[in-house]
C-alpha positions as CSV (number, residue, x, y, z in Angstrom):
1,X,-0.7,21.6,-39.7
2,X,2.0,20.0,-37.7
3,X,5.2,22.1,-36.9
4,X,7.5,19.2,-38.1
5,X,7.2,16.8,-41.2
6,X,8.7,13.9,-40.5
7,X,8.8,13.2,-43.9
8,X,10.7,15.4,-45.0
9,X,14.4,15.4,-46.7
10,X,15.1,19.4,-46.1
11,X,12.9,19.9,-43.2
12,X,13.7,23.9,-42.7
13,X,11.3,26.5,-44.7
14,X,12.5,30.1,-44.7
15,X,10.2,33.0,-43.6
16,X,9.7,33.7,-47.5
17,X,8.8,30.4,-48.4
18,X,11.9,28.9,-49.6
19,X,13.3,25.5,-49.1
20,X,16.7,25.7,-46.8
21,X,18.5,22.7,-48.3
22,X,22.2,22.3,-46.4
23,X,20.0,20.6,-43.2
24,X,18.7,17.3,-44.2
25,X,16.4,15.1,-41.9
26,X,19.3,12.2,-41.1
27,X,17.0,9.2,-41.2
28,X,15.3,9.9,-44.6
29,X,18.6,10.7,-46.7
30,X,20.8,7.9,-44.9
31,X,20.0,4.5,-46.2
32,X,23.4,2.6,-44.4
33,X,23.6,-1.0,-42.5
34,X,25.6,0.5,-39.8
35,X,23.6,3.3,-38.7
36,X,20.4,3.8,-37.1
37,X,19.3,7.5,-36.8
38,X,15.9,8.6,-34.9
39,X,13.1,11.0,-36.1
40,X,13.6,14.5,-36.7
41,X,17.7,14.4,-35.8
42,X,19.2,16.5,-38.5
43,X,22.8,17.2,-40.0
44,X,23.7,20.6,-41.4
45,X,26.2,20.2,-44.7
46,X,26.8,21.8,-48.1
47,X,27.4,18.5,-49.8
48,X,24.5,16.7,-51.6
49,X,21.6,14.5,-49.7
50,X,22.9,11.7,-51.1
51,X,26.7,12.1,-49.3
52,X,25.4,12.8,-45.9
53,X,26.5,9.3,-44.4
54,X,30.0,9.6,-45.9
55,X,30.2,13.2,-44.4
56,X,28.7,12.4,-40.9
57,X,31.0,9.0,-40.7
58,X,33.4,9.2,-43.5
59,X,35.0,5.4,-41.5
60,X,31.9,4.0,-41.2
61,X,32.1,1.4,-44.4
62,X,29.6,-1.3,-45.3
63,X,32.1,-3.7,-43.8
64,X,33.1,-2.7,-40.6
65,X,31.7,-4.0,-37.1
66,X,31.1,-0.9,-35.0
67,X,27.6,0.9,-35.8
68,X,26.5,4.6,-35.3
69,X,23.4,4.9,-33.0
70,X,22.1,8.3,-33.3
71,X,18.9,9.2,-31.0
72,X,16.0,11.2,-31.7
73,X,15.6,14.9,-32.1
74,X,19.5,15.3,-32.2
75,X,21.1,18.6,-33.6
76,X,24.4,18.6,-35.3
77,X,25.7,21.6,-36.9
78,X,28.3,22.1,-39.9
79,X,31.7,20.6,-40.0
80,X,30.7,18.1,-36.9
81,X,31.5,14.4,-37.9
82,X,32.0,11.4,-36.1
83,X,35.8,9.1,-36.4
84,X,34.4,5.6,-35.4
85,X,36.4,2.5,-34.6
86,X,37.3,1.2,-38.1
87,X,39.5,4.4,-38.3
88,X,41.7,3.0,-35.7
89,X,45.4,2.5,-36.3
90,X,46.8,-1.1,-34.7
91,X,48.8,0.7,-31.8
92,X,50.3,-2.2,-29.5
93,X,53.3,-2.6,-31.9
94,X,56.5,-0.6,-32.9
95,X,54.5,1.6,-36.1
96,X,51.3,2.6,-36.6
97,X,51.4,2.3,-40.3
98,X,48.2,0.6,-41.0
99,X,49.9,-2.5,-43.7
100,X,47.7,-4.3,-43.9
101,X,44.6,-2.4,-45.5
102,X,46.9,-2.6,-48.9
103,X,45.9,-6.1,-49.6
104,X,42.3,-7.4,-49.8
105,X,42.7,-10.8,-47.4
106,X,44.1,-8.2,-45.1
107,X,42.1,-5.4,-45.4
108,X,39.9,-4.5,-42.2
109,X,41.9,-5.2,-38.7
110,X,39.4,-7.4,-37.4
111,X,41.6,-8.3,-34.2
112,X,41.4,-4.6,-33.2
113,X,38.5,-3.8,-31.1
114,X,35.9,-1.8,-31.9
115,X,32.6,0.1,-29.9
116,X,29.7,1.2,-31.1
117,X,29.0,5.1,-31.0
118,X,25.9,6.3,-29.1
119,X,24.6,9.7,-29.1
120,X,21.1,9.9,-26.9
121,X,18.4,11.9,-27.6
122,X,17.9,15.8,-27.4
123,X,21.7,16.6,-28.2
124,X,23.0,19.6,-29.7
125,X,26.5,19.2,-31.4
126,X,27.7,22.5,-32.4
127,X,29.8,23.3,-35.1
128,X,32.9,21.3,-36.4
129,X,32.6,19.1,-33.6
130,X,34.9,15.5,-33.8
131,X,33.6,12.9,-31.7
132,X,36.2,9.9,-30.9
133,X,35.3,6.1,-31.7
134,X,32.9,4.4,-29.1
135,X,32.1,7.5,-27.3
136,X,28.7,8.0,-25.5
137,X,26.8,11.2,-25.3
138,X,23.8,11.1,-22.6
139,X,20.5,12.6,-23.9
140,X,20.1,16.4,-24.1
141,X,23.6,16.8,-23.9
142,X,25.3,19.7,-25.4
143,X,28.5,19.9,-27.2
144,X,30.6,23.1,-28.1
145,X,31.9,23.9,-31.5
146,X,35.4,22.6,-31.9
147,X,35.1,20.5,-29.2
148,X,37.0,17.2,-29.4
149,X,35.0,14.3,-27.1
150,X,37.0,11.4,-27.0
151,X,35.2,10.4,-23.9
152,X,31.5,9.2,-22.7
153,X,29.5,12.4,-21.5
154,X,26.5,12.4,-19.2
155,X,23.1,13.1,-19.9
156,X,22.4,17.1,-19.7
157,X,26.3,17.5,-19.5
158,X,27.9,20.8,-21.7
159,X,31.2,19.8,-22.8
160,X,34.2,21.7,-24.9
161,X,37.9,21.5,-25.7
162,X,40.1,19.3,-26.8
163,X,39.8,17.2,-25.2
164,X,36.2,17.4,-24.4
165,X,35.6,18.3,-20.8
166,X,32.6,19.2,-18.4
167,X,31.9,22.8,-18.6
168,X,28.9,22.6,-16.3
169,X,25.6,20.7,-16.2
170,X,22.6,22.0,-17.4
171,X,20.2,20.7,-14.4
172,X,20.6,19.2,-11.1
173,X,20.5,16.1,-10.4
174,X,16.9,15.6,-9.4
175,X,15.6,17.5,-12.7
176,X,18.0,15.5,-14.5
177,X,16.4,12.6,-13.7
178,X,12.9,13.6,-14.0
179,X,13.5,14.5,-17.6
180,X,15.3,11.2,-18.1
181,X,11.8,9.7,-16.7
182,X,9.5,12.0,-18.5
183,X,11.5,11.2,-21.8
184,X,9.1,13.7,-24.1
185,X,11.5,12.7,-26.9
186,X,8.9,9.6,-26.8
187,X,5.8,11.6,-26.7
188,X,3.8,11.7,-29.7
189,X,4.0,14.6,-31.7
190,X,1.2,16.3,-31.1
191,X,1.9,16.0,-27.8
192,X,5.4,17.3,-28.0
193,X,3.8,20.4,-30.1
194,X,1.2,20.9,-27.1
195,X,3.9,21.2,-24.7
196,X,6.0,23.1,-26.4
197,X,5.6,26.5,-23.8
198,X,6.9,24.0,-21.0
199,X,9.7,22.2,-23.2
200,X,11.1,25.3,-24.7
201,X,10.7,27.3,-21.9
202,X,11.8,24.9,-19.4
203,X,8.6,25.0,-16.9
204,X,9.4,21.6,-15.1
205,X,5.8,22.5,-13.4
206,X,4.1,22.4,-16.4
207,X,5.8,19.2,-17.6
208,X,4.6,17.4,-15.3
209,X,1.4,18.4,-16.3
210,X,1.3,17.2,-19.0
């Protein structure tokens, strides 16, 4: 039996059998044309399946033109969500008040511009995390609880704060980009499972072994 279903909507079973239902497989509860979410990234969240996108991206409308491009294997704990473009206030006049989203031929500030939001693969968001419109998080990044990132951070990067800064790296440079070649995220699974000793325990030897 394999470790993960893919399948699944609440992917986490307890020791005693039991369903843990606040984490919810991202790709399989979020049906949305702006997003594209890959396998087995999950969002932890007390609301119902069903809410997830408007939790995650509560901007992200049907109608805007920026998109949410969430990798695979991503983590993101409670209370993290993501502000992207559409929540933009026009800023390159004398007010920010946002007029004209009060009247329908108005609504939408299409002369503003807007960036997608990228986060790779491998990344850990910790809790209550707010990540800023078009930002770009490099795979098997990590990002501390509370942390504010309102700009791009590199792959294998630990940020925190408000703003977000570089705490450290995880890697130098050289394993950073061997595991940007080996890219196991794109393994198949029972691959990934039979590597698991190396991945986990971070046996670059063995990786490359593999």
């Amino acid at each position: 039996m394999a470790l993960l279903n893919e399948n699944a909507i609440h992917p986490i079973i307890l020791p005693d059998g039991s369903v843990y239902r606040d984490t919810v497989y991202l790709k399989n509860v979020i049906d949305h044309p702006r997003m594209e979410i890959g396998d087995y990234s999950y969002y932890t969240h007390s609301g119902k399946p069903e809410d997830t996108a408007q939790i995650l991206a509560p901007f992200l409308g049907h109608g805007v033109r920026e998109r949410l491009l969430i990798g695979k294997f991503v983590q993101i704990a409670r209370g993290s969500y993501f502000i992207t473009s559409s929540a933009n206030h026009p800023m390159n006049g004398f007010t920010t008040y946002p007029f004209r989203i009060f009247k329908p031929e108005t609504f939408g500030y299409q002369d503003l511009p807007v960036k997608d939001t990228v986060v790779g693969h491998d990344v850990w968001i910790g809790q209550n995390a707010a990540i800023m419109p078009g930002v770009q998080i490099g795979a098997g990044a990590i990002v501390a609880a509370a942390a504010v990132v309102t700009r791009n951070v590199p792959p294998y990067a630990v940020v925190g704060g408000n703003p977000a800064t570089i705490i450290r790296m995880r890697y130098p440079d050289d394993v950073i980009d061997e595991l940007l070649e080996l890219a196991w995220w794109d393994w198949p699974l029972s691959k990934i499972e039979a590597n698991l000793p190396a991945l986990t325990g971070g046996d670059m030897a063995a990786l490359r072994l593999a």
